[in-house]
ZAMARGU-4260 file (C-alpha; in steps of 0.2 Angstrom, whole numbers, plus 5000, padded with zeros to 4 digits):
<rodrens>
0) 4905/5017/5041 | 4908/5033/5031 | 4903/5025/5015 | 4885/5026/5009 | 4877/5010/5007
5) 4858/5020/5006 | 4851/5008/5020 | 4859/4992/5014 | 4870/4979/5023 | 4889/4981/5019
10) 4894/4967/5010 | 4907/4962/5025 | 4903/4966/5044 | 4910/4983/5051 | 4921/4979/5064
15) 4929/4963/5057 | 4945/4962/5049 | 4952/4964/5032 | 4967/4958/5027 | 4978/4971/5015
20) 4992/4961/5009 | 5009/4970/5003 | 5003/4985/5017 | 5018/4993/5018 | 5018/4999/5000
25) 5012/5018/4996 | 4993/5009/4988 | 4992/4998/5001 | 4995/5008/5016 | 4982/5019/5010
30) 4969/5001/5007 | 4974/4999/5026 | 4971/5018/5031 | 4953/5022/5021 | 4948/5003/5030
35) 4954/5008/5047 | 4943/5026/5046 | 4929/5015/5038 | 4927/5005/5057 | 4937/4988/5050
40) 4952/4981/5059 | 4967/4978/5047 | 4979/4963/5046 | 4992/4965/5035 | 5007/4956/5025
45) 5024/4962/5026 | 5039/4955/5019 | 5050/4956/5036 | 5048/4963/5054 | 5055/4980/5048
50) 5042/4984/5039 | 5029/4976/5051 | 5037/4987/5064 | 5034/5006/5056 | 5018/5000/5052
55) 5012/4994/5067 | 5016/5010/5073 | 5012/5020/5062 | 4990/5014/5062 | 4991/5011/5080
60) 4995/5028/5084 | 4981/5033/5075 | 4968/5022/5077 | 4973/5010/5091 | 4983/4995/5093
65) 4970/4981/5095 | 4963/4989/5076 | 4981/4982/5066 | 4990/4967/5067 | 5005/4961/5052
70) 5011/4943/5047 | 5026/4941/5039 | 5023/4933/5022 | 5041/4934/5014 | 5038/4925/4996
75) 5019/4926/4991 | 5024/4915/4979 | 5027/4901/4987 | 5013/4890/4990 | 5002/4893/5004
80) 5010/4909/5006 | 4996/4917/5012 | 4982/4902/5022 | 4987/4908/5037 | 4987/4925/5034
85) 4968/4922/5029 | 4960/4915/5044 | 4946/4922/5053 | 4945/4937/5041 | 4928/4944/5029
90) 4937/4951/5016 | 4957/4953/5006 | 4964/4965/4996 | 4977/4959/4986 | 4989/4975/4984
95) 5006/4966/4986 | 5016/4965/4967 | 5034/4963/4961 | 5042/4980/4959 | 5058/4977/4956
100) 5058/4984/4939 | 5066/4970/4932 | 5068/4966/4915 | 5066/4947/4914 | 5050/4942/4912
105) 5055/4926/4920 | 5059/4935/4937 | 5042/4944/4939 | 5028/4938/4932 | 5026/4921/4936
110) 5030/4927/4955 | 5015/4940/4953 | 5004/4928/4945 | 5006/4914/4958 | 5005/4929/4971
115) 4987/4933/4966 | 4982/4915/4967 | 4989/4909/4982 | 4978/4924/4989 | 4965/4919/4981
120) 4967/4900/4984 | 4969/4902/5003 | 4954/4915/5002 | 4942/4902/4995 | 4947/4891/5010
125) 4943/4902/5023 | 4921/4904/5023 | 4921/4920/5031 | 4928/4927/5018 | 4914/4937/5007
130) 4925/4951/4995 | 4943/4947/4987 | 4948/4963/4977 | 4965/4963/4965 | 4975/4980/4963
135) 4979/4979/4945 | 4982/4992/4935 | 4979/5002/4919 | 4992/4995/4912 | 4984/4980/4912
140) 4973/4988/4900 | 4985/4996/4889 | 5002/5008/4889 | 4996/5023/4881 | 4999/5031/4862
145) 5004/5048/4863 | 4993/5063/4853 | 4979/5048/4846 | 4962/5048/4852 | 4955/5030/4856
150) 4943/5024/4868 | 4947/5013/4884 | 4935/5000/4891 | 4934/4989/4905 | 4936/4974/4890
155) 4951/4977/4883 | 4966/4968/4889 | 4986/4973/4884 | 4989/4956/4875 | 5004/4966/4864
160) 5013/4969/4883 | 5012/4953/4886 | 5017/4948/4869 | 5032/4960/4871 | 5037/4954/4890
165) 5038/4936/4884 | 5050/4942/4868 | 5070/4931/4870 | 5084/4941/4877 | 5091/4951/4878
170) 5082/4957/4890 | 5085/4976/4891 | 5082/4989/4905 | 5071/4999/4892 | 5059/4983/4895
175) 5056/4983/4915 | 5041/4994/4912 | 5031/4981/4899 | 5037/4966/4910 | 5026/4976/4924
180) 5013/4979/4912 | 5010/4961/4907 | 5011/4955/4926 | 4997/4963/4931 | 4991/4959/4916
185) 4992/4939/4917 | 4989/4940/4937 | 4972/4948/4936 | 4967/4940/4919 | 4971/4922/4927
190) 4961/4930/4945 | 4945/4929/4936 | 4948/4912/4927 | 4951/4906/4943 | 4933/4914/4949
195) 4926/4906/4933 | 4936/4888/4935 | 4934/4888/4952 | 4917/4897/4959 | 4923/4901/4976
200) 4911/4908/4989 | 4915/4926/4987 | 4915/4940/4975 | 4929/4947/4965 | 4930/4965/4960
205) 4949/4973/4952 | 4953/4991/4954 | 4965/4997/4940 | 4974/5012/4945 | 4983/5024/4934
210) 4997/5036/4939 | 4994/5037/4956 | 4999/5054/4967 | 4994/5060/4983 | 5001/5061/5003
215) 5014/5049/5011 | 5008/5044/5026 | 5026/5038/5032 | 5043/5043/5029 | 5049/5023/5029
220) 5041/5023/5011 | 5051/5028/4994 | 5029/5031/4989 | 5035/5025/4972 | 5025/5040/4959
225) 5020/5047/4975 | 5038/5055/4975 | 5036/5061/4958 | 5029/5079/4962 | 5042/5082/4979
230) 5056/5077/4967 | 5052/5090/4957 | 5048/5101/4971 | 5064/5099/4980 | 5076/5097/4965
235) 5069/5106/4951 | 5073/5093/4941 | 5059/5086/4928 | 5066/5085/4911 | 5071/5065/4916
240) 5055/5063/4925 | 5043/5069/4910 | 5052/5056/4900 | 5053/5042/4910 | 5036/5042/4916
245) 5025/5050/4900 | 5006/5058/4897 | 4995/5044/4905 | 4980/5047/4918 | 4983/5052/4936
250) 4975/5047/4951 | 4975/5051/4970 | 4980/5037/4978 | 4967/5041/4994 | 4954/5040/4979
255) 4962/5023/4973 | 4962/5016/4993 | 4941/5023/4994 | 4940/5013/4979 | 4946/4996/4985
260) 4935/4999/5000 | 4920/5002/4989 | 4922/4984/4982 | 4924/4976/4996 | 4908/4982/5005
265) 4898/4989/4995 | 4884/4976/4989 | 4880/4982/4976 | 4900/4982/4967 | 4899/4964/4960
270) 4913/4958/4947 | 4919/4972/4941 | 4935/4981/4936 | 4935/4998/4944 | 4946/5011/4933
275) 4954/5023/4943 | 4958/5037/4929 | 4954/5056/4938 | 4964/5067/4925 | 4974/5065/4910
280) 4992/5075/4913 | 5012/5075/4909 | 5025/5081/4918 | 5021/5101/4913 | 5003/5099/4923
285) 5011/5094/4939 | 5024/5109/4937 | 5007/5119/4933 | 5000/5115/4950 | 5016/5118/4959
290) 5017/5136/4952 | 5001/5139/4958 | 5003/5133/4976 | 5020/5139/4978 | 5019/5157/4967
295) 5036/5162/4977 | 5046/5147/4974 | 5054/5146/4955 | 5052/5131/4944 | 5061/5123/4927
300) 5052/5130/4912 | 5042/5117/4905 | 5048/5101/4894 | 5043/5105/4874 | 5037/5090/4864
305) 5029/5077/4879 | 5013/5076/4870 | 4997/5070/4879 | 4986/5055/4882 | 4971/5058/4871
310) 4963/5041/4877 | 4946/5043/4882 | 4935/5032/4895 | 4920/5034/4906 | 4927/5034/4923
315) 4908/5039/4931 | 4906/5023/4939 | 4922/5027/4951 | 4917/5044/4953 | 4899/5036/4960
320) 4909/5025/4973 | 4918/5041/4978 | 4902/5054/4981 | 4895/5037/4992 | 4909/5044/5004
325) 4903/5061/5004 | 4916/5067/4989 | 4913/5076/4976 | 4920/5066/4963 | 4939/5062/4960
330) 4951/5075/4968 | 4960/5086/4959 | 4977/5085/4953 | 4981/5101/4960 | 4974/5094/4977
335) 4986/5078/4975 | 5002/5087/4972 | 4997/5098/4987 | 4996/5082/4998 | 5012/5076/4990
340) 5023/5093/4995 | 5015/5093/5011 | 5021/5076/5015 | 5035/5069/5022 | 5055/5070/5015
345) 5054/5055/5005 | 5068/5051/4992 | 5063/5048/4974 | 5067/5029/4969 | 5061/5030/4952
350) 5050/5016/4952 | 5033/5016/4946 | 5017/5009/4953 | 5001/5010/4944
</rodrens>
């Protein structure tokens, strides 16, 4: 165990295994690596075999065979999806979500909301299982407004994305991004009426992630925001990126993954939502950090008018999870766009997960 739980029990058993649904994805292969590196097996969900496949590979070359298994789970949104998957394990992270950028609210959020409780339904079924933690997002919380100061607390919920998902058609492509916003929204909202309705043995905890950047650790992954920085890097082109994805909070995604292994064994992490905002930055920050790493390679100039995220928070209690393994806080964002230059040749998809 390389977390420090100051002479207490972990919450779930070193050595036994946790199940990372939606693994192959650029958070969740992360969940599956910081749990592997904590002394836990890892089961998790995949969509088909070719997924299953590189990731088999990928965490049993580095931590052993008999310490990763996957199951095909091909619609978490049917029914039962995920019983099976569930048996014999102490604990779930439900990273899996719809990230097909679709506009139609129809077409995503009921599928993410069902999702998150057919996890949670086949987790209250199963009595080993002691932790259940639901990557949501900061967008859950709120999409920010540029160049206005206001305060974000672990409280607020983004009724107006929702409110503008559900709007009648047409449904543009300008809306993919609120349709995202309200599914996690309504998924981790109705996670915790379920706890409340439903009192299932185990505890709840959510992890809201903002912009995430950081390493890829496989080259069968588009890595989603995790390409941003390489784009840039090998292209030069930022101007489209600046505008499509605007001033928010950035995270490393390693600091996200510590943070869902925080709430699933650490005792003393009980019903809470985890915000995972490191730095505010735009666009111009990550040409910044590039500059500096790379001071004989030449960069675009940097976009006028992107504004900044003025939000403020009190992200103290994640940095308190991330000194327990020997940290000294959230890394830097120069750090992450370092780990995303350094990383594999990945194409840039443009799609976002946060």
């Amino acid at each position: 165990m390389n977390y420090d739980l100051q002479g207490k029990a972990p919450a779930i058993p070193v050595g036994s295994t946790v199940l990372v649904t939606g693994i192959s994805g650029y958070i969740g292969s992360h969940v599956a690596d910081q749990l592997l590196q904590a002394g836990y097996r890892v089961r998790g969900t995949v969509r088909d075999e070719t997924k299953g496949k590189w990731v088999r590979e990928l965490f049993a070359g580095k931590y052993g065979e008999d310490q990763i298994e996957t199951v095909i789970v091909a619609d978490m949104a049917q029914t039962g999806a995920f019983d099976e998957a569930c048996k014999g394990v102490t604990g779930v992270a439900h990273v899996a979500s719809d990230m097909s950028d679709s506009p139609d609210p129809n077409k995503v959020i009921p599928a993410v909301v069902a999702g998150a409780i057919n996890a949670l339904s086949a987790a209250s079924k199963e009595p080993s299982i002691k932790r259940f933690v639901f990557t949501s997002s900061s967008t859950a919380i709120l999409i920010p407004t540029l160049n206005e100061e206001f305060t974000i607390t672990t409280s607020q919920w983004n009724d107006a994305a929702v409110a503008a998902a559900w709007k009648p058609p047409p449904y543009d492509p300008d809306r993919s991004f609120t349709v995202y916003a309200a599914s996690k929204t309504q998924a981790e909202r109705e996670s915790w009426n379920f706890v409340r309705e439903h009192k299932p043995h185990f505890v709840l905890n959510a992890v809201l992630p903002n912009f995430n950047m950081g390493t890829i650790l496989s080259d069968q992954q588009s890595a989603s925001t995790g390409a941003a920085a390489k784009e840039i890097y090998q292209t030069g082109q930022v101007e489209d990126l600046a505008r499509r994805y605007g001033p928010q909070w950035m995270v490393d995604v390693q600091d996200t993954a510590r943070l869902h292994v925080a709430a699933l064994v650490d005792p003393e992490v009980e019903n809470q939502r985890i915000l995972a905002f490191a730095h505010p930055f735009n666009m111009n920050d990550v040409l910044a950090c590039l500059r500096r790493l790379e001071p004989g390679k030449e960069f675009p100039q940097d976009v006028e008018g992107l504004g900044r995220d003025c939000s403020k928070l009190d992200n103290s209690p994640g940095a308190d999870m991330l000194r327990k393994f020997g940290r000294e806080g959230w890394t830097s964002m120069e750090d992450s766009v370092k780990g995303n230059i350094a990383g594999y040749e990945v194409p840039f998809t443009g799609k976002l997960i946060l």
